[in-house]
C-alpha positions as CSV (number, residue, x, y, z in Angstrom):
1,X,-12.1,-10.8,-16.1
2,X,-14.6,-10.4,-13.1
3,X,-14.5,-6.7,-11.7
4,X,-14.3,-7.9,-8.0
5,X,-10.6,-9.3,-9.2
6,X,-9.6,-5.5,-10.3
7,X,-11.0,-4.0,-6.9
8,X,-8.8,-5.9,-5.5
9,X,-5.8,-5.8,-7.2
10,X,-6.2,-3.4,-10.2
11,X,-6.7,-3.8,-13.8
12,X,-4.8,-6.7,-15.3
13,X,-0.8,-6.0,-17.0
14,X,1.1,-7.8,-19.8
15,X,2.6,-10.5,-18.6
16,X,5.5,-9.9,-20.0
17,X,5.8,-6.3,-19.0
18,X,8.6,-6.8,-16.4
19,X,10.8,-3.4,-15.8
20,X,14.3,-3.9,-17.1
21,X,15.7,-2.2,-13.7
22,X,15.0,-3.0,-10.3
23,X,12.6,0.2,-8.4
24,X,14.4,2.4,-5.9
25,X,14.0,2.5,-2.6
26,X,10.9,4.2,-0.9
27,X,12.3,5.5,2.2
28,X,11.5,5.3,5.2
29,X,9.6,1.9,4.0
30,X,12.4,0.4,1.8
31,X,16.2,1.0,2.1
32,X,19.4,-0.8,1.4
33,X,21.4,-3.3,3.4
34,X,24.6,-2.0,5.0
35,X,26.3,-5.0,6.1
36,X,25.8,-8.9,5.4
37,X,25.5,-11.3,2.2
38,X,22.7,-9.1,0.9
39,X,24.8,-5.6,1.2
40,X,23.6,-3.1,-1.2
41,X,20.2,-4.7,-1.5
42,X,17.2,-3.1,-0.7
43,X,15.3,-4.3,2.5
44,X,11.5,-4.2,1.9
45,X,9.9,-5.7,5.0
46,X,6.5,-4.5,4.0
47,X,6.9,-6.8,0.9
48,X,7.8,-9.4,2.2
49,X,5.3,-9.8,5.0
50,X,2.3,-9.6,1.9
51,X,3.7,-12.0,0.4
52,X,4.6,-14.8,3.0
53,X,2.5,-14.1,5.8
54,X,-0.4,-11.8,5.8
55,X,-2.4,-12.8,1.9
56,X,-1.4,-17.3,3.1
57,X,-2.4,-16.2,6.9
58,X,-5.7,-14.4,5.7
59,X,-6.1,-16.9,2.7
60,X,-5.6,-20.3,5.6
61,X,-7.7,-18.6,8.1
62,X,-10.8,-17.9,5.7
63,X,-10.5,-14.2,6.6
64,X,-14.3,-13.0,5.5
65,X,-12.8,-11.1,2.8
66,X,-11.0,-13.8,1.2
67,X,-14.0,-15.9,0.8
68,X,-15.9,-13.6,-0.7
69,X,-12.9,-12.8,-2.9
70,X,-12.2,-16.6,-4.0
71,X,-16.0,-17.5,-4.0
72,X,-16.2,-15.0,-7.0
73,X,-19.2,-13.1,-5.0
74,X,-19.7,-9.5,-6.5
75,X,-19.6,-7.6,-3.4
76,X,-16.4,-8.5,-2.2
77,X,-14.4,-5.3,-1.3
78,X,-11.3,-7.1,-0.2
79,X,-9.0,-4.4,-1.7
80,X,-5.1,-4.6,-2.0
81,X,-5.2,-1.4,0.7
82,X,-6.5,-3.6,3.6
83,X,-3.9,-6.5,2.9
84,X,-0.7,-4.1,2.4
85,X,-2.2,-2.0,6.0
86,X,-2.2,-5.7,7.7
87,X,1.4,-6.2,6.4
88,X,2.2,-2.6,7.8
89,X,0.6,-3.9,11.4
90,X,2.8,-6.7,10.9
91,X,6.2,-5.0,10.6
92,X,4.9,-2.8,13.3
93,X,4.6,-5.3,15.7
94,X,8.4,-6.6,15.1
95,X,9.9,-3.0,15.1
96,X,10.7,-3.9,10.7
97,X,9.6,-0.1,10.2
98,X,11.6,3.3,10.9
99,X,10.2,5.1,13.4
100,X,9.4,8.1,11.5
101,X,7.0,6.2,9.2
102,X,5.6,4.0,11.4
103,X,2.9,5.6,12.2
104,X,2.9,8.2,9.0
105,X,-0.6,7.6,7.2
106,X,0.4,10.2,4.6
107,X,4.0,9.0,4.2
108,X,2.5,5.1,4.0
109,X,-0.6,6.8,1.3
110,X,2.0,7.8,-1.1
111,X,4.0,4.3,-0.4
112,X,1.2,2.5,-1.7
113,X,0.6,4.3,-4.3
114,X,3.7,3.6,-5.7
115,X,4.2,-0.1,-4.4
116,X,0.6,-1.1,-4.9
117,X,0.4,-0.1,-8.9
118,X,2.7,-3.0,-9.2
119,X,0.4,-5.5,-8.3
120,X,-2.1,-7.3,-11.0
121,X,-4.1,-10.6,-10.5
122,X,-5.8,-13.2,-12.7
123,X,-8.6,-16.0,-11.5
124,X,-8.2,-19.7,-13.5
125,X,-9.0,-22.9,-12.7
126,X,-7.6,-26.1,-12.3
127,X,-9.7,-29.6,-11.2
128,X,-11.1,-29.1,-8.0
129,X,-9.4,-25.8,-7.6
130,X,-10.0,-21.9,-7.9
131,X,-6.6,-20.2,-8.5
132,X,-5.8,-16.8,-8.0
133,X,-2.4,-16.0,-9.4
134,X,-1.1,-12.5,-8.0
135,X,1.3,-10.8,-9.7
136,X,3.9,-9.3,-6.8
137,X,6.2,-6.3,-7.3
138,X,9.7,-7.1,-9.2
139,X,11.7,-9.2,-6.6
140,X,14.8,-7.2,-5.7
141,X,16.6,-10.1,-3.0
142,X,16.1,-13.4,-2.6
143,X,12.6,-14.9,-1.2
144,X,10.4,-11.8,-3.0
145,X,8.5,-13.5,-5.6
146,X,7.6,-12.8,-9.0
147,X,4.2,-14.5,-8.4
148,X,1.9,-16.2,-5.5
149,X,-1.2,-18.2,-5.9
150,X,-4.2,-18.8,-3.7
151,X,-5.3,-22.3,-4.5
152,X,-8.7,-22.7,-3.1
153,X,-10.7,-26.4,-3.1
154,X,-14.4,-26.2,-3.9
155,X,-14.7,-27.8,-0.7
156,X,-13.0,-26.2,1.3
157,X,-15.3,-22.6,1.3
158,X,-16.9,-22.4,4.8
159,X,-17.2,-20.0,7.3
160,X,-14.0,-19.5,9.1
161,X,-14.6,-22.1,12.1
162,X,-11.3,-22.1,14.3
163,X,-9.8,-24.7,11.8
164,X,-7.4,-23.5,8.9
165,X,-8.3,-24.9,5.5
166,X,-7.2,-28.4,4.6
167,X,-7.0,-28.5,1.1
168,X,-6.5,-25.2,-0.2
169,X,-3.0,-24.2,-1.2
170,X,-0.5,-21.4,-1.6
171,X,2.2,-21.7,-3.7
172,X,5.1,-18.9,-4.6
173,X,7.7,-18.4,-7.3
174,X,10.6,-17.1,-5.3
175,X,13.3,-15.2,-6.4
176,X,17.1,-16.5,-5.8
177,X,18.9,-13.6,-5.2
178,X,20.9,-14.5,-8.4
179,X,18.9,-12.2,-11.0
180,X,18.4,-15.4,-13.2
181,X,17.0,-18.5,-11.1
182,X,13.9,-18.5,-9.0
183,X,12.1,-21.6,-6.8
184,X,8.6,-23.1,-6.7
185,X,7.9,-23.1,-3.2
186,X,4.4,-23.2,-0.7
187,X,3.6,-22.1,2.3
188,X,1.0,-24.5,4.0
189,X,-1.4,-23.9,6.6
190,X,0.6,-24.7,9.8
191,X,3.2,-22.4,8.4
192,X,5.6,-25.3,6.7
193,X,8.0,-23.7,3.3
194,X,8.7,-26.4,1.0
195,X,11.1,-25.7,-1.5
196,X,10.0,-27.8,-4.8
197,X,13.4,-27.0,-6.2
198,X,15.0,-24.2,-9.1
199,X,13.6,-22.5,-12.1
200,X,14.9,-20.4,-15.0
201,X,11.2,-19.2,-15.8
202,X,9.5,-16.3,-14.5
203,X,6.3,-15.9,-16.7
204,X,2.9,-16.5,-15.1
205,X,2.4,-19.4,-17.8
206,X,5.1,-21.3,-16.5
207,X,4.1,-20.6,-12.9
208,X,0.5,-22.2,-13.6
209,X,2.2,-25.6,-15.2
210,X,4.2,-26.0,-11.7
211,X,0.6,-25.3,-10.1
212,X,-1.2,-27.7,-12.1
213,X,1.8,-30.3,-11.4
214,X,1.4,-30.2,-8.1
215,X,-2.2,-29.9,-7.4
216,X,-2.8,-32.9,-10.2
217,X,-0.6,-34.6,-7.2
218,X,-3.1,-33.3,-4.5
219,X,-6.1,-35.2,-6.8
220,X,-4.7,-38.4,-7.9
């Protein structure tokens, strides 16, 4: 596996390695619900904000960073600090994060260090397509995933020019809340969630066979 994809991610897992229970909160970055459906569940804005806006909002836009990244150029330096820090500025802007750590580098240093080990990536390819699949930490509630993918078309690798990209896609496998289903979703660049319906599989195999199923309908 190219080095540039364990700068930015780290050094590849088992695929299989998937802890038997659930992490426990980080305070003040991750706590349980009180009240509501999801009571007793932990709230981890931070997580959620990588996964379904700032790595598909970067990844649309053609952030600098992520071309390099999915143009597979040596120098890219695109590390998993500067995405979960934009996910931080994120939260921050919507008042997601406790006051105490809001502003805490050392507190949000030691969060990462935890959160971030989680992560582990893989480059493939598919037709017309680089994909990046991105292992995400454990899902804990419903909408964490288990896995995104930046889908990127050989075409569409320009300099970011105003326009989000076209072709490219970003596709999730969401957890259900349930601890047993999850769905194949996609976010696509003017912000649309399509919900391609249930799975019982988690693995990163079965991930790529719903990729390649519905970029092979992208192609025909």
């Amino acid at each position: 596996m190219p080095s540039w994809i364990h700068r930015l991610f780290g050094a590849p897992k088992s695929p299989t390695s998937t802890p038997a229970v659930p992490p426990p909160s980080r305070e003040p970055y991750e706590w349980p619900k009180t009240d509501g459906p999801s009571a007793g569940k932990l709230f981890r804005p931070i997580v959620y904000a990588l996964e379904h806006q700032i790595l598909p909002g970067l990844f649309f836009e053609r952030h600098p960073e992520i071309c390099r990244l999915t143009s597979q150029q040596p120098e890219s330096h695109l590390g998993s600090t500067y995405c979960w820090v934009r996910s931080l500025q994120w939260c921050q802007e919507r008042d997601l994060i406790r006051p105490e750590a809001s502003h805490n580098s050392q507190l949000f240093a030691r969060y990462l260090e935890q959160v971030g080990s989680e992560l582990e990536s893989q480059f493939s390819s598919f037709g017309s397509f680089g994909v990046f699949i991105v292992r995400t930490p454990q899902p804990v509630a419903a909408t964490e995933t288990h896995w995104v993918a930046l889908c990127q078309h050989q075409s569409d690798a320009r300099p970011y020019d105003g326009k989000p990209s076209t072709l490219s896609r970003y596709f999730t496998l969401e957890a259900a809340g349930d601890g047993e289903h999850s769905f194949f979703c996609e976010w696509t660049a003017d912000r649309n969630h399509p919900n391609f319906g249930p799975t019982e599989l988690h693995t990163k195999e079965h991930f790529f066979a719903l990729i390649q199923s519905a970029l092979r309908r992208t192609e025909a």
